[in-house]
C-alpha positions as CSV (number, residue, x, y, z in Angstrom):
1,X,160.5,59.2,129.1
2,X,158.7,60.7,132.5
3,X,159.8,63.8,134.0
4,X,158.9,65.6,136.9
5,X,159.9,69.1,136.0
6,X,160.5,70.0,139.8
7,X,162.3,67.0,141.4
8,X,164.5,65.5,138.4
9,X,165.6,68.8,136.4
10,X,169.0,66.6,136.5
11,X,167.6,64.7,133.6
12,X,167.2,67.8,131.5
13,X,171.0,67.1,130.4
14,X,170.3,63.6,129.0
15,X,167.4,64.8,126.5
16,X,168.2,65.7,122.7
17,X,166.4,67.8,120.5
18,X,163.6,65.5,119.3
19,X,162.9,63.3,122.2
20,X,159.0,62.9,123.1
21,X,158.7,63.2,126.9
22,X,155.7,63.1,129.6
23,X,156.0,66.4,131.8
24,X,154.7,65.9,135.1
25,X,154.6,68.9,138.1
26,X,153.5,72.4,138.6
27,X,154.7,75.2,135.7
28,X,153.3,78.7,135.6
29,X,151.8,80.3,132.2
30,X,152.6,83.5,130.7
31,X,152.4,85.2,127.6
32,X,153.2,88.4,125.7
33,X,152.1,90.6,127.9
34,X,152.8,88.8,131.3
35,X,156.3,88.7,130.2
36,X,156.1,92.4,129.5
37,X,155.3,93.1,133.0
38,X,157.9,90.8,134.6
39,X,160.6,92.0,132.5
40,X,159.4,95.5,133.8
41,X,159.3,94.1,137.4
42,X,162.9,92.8,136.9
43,X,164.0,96.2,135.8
44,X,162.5,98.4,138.6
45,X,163.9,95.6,140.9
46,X,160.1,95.0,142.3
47,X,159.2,91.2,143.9
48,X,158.0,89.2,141.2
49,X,154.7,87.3,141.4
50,X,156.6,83.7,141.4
51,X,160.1,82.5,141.7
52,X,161.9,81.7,138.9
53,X,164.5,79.9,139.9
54,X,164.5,76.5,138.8
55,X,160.8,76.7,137.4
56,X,159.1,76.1,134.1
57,X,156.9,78.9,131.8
58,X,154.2,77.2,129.8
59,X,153.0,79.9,126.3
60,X,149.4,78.4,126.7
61,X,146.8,79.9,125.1
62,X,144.0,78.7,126.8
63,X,140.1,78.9,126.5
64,X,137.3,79.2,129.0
65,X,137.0,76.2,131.1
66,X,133.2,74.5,130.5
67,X,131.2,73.5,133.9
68,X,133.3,70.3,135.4
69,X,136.9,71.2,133.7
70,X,139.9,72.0,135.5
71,X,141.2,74.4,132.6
72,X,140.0,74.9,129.2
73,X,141.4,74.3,125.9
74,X,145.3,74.5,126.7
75,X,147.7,74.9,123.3
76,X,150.5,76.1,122.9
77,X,151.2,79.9,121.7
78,X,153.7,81.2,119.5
79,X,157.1,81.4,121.0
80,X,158.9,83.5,118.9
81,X,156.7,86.7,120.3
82,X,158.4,85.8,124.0
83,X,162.0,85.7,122.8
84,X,162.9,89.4,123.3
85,X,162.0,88.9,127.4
86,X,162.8,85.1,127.5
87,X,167.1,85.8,128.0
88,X,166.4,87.8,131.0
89,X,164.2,85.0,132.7
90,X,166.5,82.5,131.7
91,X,169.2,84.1,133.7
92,X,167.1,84.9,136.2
93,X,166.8,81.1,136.9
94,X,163.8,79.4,134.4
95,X,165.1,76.1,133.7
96,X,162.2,75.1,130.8
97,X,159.8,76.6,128.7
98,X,156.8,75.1,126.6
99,X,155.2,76.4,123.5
100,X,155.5,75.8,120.1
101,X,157.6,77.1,117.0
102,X,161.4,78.4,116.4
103,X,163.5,80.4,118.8
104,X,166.2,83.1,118.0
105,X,169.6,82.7,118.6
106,X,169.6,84.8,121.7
107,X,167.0,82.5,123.7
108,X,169.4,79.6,122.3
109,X,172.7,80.7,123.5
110,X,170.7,82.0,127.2
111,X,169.5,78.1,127.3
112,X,172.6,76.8,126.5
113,X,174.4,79.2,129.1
114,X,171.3,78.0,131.6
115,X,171.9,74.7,131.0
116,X,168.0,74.8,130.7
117,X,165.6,73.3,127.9
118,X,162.8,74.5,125.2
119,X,159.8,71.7,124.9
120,X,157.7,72.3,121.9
121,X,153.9,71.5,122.4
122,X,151.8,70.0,119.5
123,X,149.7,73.0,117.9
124,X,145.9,71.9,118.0
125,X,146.5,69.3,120.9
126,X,144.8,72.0,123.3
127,X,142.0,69.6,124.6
128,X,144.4,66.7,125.1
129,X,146.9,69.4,127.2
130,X,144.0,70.3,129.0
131,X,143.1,66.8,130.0
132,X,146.7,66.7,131.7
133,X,146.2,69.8,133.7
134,X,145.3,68.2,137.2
135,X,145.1,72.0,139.4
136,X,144.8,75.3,138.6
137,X,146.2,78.3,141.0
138,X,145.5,81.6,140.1
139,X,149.0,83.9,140.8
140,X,149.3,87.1,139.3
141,X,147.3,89.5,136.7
142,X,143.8,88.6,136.4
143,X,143.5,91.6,134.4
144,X,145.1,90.3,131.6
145,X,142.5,87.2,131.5
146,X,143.7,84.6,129.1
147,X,147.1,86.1,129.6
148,X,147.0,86.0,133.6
149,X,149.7,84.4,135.3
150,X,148.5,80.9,136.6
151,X,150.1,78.0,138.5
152,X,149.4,74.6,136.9
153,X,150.0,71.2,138.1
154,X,150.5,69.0,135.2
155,X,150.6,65.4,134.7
156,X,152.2,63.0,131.5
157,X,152.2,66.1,129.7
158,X,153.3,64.9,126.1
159,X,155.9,67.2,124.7
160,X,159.1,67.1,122.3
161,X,162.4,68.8,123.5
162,X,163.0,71.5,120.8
163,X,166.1,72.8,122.2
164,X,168.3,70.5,124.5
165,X,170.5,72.0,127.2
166,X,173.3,71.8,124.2
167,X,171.9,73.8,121.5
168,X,170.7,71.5,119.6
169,X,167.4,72.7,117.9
170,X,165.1,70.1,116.3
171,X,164.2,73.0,113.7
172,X,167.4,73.0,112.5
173,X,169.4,69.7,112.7
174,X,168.4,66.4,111.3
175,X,168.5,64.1,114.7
């Protein structure tokens, strides 16, 4: 299935745990200590450096770009080291998420609650997620480097649903 993750979030609801589906759109990277610095933002109720309503994180850790590429290498990270911030953005308004590995049960129930979805990126795919990244924007944190904030427009970005907008967690049911 083909989704564009900003026009048909609607069709989030029909996925189960398990399905492979092509991501297509603009979602914004973060990691560890990105998500540190927006939950902080969030607390001191400053203006965050992207909207999070109805948007997508992407837990890419991604290598230099060579001359001629778009983006480097672009894997997935760890999710589990996002999961303590990852409630708060959720009910903030962030209807997806991509990485790869487990979630706790907190991020489970907030997606649930969100009605919002957990796609799970294949570890060691990073120069055939690259090869979907079509744009690049540069929004917040360039101090952080690898870990900088960044707007990407992605296209037939394979991906499984690891947690469906019901719970259901491909690490954990037989589907």
């Amino acid at each position: 299935m083909r989704i564009n993750v900003n026009t048909e979030q609607e069709r989030f609801a029909k996925l189960h745990a398990g399905d492979l589906v092509y991501l297509s759109g603009e979602v914004y990277t973060a990691r560890d200590a990105a998500h540190k610095r927006l939950s902080k933002m969030i607390e001191n109720n400053e203006t965050l450096p992207f909207e999070l309503e109805k948007n997508g994180i992407y837990y890419v850790g991604p290598t230099p770009s060579r001359p001629g590429q778009i983006y480097g290498s672009a894997g997935p990270t760890t999710s589990t080291r996002m999961d303590v911030y990852t409630p708060t953005l959720l009910d903030r308004g962030i209807k997806f998420m991509i990485g790869k590995g487990r979630r706790d049960e907190k991020v489970k129930q907030a997606i649930i609650r969100n009605k919002a979805i957990y796609f799970i990126a294949a570890g060691g795919a990073g120069a055939l997620y690259a090869s979907c990244v079509k744009k690049v924007e540069a929004i917040a944190f360039a101090d952080l480097l690898s870990e900088a904030i960044n707007k990407l427009t992605i296209e037939d970005f394979p991906v499984f649903v690891g947690i469906d907008c019901q719970g259901n967690d491909i690490y954990e049911e037989e589907n």
